[in-house]
C-alpha positions in Angstrom: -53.5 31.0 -37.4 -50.5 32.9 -36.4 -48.5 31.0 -39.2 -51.0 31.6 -42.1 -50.7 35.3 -40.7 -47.1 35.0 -41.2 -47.1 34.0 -44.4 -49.6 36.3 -45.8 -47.1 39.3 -44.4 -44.1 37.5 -46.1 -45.7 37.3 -49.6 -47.1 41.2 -49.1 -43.6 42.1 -48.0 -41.8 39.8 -51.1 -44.1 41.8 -53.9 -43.5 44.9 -52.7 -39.6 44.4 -52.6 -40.0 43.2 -55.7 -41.8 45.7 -57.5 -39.1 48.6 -56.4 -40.9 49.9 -53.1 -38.7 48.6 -50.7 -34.8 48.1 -51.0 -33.1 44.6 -49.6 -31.5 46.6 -46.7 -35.0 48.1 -45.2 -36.3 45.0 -46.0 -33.6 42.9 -44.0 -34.6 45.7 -41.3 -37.6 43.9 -40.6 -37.3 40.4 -38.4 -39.4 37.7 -40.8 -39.1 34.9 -38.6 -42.4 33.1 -37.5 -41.1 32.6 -34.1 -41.3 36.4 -33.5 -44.3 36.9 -31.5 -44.1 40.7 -31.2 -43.7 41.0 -35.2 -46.6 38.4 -35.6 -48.7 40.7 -33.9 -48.2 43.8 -36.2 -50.0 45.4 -39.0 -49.1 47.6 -41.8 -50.6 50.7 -41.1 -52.3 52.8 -44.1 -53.8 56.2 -44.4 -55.3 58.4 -46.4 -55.2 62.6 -46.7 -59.0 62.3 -47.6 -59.6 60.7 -44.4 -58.5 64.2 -43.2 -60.3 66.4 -44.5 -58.0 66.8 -47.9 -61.2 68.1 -50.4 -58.6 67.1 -53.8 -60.6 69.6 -56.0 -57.6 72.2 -56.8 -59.5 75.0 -55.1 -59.3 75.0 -51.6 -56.0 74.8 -49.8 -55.6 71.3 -48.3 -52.4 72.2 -46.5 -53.9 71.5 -42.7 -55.5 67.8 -44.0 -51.8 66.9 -45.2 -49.9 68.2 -42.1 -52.7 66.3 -40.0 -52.2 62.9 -41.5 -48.1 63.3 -41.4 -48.7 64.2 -37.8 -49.9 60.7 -37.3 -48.0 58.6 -40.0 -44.6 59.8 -38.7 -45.9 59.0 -34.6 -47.6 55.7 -35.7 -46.0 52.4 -33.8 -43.3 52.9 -32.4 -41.7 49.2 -33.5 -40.9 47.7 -37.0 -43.7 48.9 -39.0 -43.9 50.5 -42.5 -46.6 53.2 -42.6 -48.2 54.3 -46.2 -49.6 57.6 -46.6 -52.4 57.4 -49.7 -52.6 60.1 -52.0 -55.3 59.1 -54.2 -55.5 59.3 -57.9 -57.8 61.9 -59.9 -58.0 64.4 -56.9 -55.6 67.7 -57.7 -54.2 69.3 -54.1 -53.6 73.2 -54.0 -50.7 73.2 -50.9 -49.1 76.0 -49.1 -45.7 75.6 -48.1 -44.9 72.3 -46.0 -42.2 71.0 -43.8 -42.9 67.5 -43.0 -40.5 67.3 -40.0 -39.1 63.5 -38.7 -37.5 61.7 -36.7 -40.0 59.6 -37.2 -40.9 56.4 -35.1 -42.2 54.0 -38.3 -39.2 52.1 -39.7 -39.9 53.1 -43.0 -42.8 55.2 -44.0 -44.0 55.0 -48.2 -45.9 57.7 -49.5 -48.2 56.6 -52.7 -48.5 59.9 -54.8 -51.1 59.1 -57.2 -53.0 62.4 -57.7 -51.6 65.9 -58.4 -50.0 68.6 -55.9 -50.1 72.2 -57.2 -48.3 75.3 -55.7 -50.2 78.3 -54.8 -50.4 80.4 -57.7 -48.7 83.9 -55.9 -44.9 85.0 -55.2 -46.7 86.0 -51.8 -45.2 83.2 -49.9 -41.9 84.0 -50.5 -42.5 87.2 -48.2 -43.0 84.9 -45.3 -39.1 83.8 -45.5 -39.9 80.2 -46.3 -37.6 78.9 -48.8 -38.9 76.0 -50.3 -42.5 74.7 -50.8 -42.6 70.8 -49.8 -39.8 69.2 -47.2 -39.7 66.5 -46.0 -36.1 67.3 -43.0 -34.9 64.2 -40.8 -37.0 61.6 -42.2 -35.1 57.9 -42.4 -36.3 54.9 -45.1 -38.5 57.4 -47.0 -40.2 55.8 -50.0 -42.5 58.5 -52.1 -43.5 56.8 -55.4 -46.5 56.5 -58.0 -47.9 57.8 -61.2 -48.5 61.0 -59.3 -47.0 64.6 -60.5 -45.9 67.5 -58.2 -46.6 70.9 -60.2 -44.5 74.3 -58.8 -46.4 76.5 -61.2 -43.6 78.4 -61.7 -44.5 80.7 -64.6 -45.4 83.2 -62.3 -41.8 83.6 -60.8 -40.1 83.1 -63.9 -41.9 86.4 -65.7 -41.4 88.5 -62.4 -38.0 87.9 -62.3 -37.5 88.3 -66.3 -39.4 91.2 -66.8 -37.8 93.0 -63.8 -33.9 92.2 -64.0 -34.5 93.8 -67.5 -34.1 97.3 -66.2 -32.7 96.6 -62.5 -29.2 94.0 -62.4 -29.1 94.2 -58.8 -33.0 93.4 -58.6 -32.6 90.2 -60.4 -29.9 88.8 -57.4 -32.4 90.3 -54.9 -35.6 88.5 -56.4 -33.7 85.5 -58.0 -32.6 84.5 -54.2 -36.1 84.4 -53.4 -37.0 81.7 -55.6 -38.6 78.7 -54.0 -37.1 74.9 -54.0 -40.3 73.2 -55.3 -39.4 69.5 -53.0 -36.4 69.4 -50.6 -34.8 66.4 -48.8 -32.4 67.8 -45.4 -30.9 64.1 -43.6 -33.1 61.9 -44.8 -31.1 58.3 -44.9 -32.2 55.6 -47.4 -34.4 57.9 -49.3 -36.0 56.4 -52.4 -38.0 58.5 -55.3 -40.0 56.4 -58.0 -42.1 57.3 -61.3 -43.2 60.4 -60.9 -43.6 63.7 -62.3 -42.2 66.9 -61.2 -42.8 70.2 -63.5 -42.7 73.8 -63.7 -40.5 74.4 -60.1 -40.2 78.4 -59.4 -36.2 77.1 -59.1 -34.6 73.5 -58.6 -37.3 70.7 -58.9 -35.5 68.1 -56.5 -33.1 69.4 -53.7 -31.3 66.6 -51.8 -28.9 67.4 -48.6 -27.2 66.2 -46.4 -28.7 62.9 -47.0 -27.2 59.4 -47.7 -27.9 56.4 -49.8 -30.2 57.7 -52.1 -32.5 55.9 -54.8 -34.0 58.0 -57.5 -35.4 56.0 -60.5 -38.1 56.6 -63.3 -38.4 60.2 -63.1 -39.8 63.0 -65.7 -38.7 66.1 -64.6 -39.6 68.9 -67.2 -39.7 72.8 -66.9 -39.7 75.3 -70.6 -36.1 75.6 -71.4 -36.4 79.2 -70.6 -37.2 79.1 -67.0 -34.4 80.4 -65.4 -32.3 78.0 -62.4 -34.9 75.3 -62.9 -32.3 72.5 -62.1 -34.2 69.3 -62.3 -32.0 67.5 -59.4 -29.4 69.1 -57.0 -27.3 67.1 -55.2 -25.1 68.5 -51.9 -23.4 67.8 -48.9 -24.6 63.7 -50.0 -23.4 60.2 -49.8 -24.0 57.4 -51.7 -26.3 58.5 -54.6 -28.2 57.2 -57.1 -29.9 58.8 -60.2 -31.6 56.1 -62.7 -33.3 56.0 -66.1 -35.0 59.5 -65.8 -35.8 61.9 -68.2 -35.1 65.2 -67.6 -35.7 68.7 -69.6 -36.0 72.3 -68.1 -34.2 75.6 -68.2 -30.9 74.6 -65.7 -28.5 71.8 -65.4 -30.6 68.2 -65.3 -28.8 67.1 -62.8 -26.0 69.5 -60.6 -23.5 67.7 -58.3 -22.3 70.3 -55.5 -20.1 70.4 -52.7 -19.2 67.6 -49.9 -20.9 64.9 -51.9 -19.5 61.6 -53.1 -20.1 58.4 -54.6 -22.6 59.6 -57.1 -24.2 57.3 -59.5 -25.8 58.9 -62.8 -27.0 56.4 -65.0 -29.5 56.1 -68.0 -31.0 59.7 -68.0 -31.9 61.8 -70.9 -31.0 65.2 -70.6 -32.6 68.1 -72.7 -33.4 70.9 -73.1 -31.4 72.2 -70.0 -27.8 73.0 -69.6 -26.6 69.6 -69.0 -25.3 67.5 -66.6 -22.8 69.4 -63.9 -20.7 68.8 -61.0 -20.6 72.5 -59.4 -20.4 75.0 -59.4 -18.0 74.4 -56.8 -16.7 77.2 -54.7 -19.3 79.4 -54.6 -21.0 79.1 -50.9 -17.3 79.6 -49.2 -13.8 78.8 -49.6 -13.4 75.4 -49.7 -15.4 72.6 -51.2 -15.1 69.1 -52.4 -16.1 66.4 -54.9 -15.1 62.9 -55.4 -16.5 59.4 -57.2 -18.8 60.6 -59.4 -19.7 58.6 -62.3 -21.8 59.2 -65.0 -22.8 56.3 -67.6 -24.7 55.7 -70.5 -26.5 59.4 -70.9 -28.3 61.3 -73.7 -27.8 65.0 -74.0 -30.2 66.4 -76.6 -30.3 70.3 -77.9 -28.6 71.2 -74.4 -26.3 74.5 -73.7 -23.6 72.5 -72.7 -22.9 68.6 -72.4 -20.8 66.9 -69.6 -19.3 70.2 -67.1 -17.1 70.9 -64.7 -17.3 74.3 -62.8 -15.6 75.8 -60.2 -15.4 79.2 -59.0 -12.0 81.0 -58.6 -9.8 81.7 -55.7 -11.3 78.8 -53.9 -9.7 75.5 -52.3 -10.9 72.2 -52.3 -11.0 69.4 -55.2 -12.9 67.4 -57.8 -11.4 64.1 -58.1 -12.1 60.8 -59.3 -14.6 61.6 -62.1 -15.7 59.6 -65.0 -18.3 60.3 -67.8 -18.9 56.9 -69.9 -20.9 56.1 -72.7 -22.3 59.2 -73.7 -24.2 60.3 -76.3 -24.9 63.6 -77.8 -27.2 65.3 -80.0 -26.8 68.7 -81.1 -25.3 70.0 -77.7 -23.8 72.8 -77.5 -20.1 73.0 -75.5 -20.1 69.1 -75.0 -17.3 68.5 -72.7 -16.3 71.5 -70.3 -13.7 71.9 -68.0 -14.0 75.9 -66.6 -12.0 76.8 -63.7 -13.0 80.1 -64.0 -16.7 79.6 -63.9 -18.7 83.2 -62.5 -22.6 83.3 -61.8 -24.3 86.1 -64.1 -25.9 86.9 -60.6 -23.1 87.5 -58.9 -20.2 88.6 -61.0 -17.0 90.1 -59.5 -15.3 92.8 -59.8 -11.7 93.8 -60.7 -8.8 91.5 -61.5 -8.8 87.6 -61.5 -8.4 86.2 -57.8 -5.6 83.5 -57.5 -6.2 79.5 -56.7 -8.6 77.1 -57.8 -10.0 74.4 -57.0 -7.8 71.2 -58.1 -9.7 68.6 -60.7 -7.6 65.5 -61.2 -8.5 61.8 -61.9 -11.1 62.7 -64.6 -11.4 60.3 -67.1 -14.2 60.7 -70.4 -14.5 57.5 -72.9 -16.2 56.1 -75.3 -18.7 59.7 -75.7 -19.5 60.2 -79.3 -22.3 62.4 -81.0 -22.9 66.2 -82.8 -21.6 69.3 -81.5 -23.9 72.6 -82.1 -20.8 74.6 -82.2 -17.2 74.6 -83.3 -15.3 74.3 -79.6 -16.8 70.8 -78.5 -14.0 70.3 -76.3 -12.7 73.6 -73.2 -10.3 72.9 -71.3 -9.9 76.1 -69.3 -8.0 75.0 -66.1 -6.6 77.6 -63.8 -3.0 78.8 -64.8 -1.1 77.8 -61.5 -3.4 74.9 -60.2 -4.6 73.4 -63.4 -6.0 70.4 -63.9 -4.2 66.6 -64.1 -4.7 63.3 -65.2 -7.5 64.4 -67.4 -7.7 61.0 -69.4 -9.7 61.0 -73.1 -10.5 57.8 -74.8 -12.8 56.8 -77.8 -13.8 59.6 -78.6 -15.7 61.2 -81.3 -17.9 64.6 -81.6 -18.7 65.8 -84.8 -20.2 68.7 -86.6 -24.4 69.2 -85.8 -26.6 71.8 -87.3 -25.2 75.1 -88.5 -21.4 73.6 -87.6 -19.0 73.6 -89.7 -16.5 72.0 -87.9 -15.3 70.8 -84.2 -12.0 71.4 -82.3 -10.5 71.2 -78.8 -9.1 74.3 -76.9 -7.1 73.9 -73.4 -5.3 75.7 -70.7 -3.0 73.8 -68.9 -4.6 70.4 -68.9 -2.8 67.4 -68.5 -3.3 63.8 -69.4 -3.8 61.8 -72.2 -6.3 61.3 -75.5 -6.5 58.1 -77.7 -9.1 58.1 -80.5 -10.3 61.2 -79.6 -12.2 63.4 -82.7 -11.4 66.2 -82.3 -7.7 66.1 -81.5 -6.7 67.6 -78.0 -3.3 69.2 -78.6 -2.8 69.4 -74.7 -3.4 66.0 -73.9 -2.0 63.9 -76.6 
């Protein structure tokens, strides 16, 4: 009996690994020998919102059902166990803010998101100094997947804050702080997001801190190309990251690397609209900030304000090293490769003369990126006078004229490296 028992577990546990839900290492967590009494005696635990109360009809607020049934996911067994949390398809959940809080004692808990979570649709929140509307903080071997989608309704703050920093600048810092973080991830190791569908944030759709080894796959992550600082994923203070085969349009960067991360993996996602795919802005939350190993391979930048960037703020210290952007294509993208060491948020411009230092990029290498440039400069190089930037490397290269462009060139500032077969020809570097 116990062995059949065993069995059955081991194939359950072998599908899910191998359709995605699981990765090797939480698998390898989990002791599979027959001889294990104690793990012959467990069960995978499973729940379900509705099962608290969670009504699923859009209406009423099913905030209480949802913290309920974390309350007893992230407490259930105490041992080796993976815990699901259901959330079924064809119910729609209005939610008020949410911190789902961890540690938690389940090895790994997997959260099925097949239905629909809406935002409330009122800035009112915002007064009660929460930040960000779902959270999930100190969580280990998360797993949220499904066909589900996670709607911020952000129209609402977008048109408040556009129709209001119209006639007041220092009103649109003031409100624009205020924006909410539609899903935020604070320390949660081994975190894995799959397939499904985040739109319309009031800001950033996906926040990720402080965390490490990170799995995010098969996303579409979409907001109007108008909505202002509606970065579909920022990435901070993280180790060991990796972005996959998503498809990404709204009104920010698609993807924003920022300080004190490393060893960031971008791979496979389509970009556009949006302004592209960043690392920065560095420099802006202090004096000092770092960013090293990021890689990003085999993209698609279509219609976006700006292509493959670089941006640090000035007087700063810190660096950006060991950088590469591979296999890129473009499509009508405006600024395509940017290096700006001089980078100032429209929120929070300075005053007076330019402040001395930078930020030091080195060890940035850009090959084999070819496509259509919506305007003439499709390669800036604007490296800080006294720092610059070094070992910028340029190889198979070739941007050409898009829409309305009648031709491409390079401009630089103290840049130095090398370019082979790079179209247009950088002066600087060659």
């Amino acid at each position: 009996m116990q062995l059949a028992f065993g069995i059955a577990l081991s194939l359950l546990f072998g599908f899910a690994f191998g359709n995605g839900f699981f990765s090797e290492e939480t698998i390898s967590a989990f002791n599979f020998g027959l001889e294990n009494e104690i793990f012959n005696e467990q069960v995978i635990s499973s729940f379900s919102v509705m099962d608290y109360g969670a009504t699923g009809n859009g209406q009423i607020d099913d905030s209480q059902a949802f913290n309920k049934a974390w309350k007893d996911i992230c407490n259930a067994n105490a041992g080796g166990e993976i815990v699901t949390l259901e959330i079924p398809r064809g119910k729609t959940f209005l939610l008020d803010p949410l911190v789902f809080q961890g540690p938690c004692k389940a090895k790994a808990i997997h959260i099925q998101l097949g239905g629909t979570l809406i935002a409330p649709l009122s800035t009112s929140w915002a007064n009660e100094g929460v930040d960000t509307w779902i959270q999930f903080s100190n969580v280990d071997n998360l797993y949220l997947d499904g066909d589900g989608k996670i709607d911020g309704r952000g129209s609402i703050w977008w048109q408040s804050c556009m129709k209001k920093s119209v006639y007041v600048s220092t009103f649109y810092q003031y409100f624009f702080q205020k924006f909410r973080l539609a899903l935020h991830f604070n320390d949660c190791n081994g975190l894995q997001l799959k397939g499904l569908s985040h739109l319309n944030s009031p800001r950033a759709h996906i926040s990720i801190k402080n965390c490490k080894d990170v799995i995010v796959s098969d996303l579409e992550i979409s907001a109007p190309d108008e909505s202002p600082n509606t970065d579909g994923i920022d990435i901070s203070n993280s180790y060991n990251v990796q972005i996959l085969q998503s498809i990404i349009g709204t009104g920010d960067d698609c993807v924003a690397i920022n300080g004190g991360s490393s060893f960031i993996n971008i791979t496979g996602v389509v970009c556009g609209p949006g302004h592209g795919i960043s690392i920065g802005s560095l420099g802006d939350g202090g004096d000092y900030d770092t960013v090293e190993q990021v890689h990003v391979k085999n993209c698609t930048l279509t219609e976006t304000q700006n292509g493959v960037r670089i941006k640090t703020f000035q007087g700063r210290s810190g660096y950006a090293r060991k950088i590469s952007f591979e296999q890129i294509v473009l499509s009508n993208a405006r600024n395509p490769i940017i290096i700006n060491q001089f980078y100032q948020d429209k929120g929070k411009l300075s005053k007076g003369i330019m402040k001395a230092g930078a930020i030091e990029i080195t060890d940035v290498t850009y090959s084999d990126i070819r496509g259509t440039s919506a305007n003439d400069q499709a390669i800036d190089l604007r490296c800080d006078n006294v720092v610059g930037c070094s070992n910028i490397v340029m190889r198979n290269i070739d941007i050409t004229p898009g829409v309305d462009c009648p031709e491409t060139y390079a401009v630089c500032n103290n840049a130095h490296g090398s370019a082979t077969e790079t179209q247009p020809r950088v002066p600087c570097l060659s």
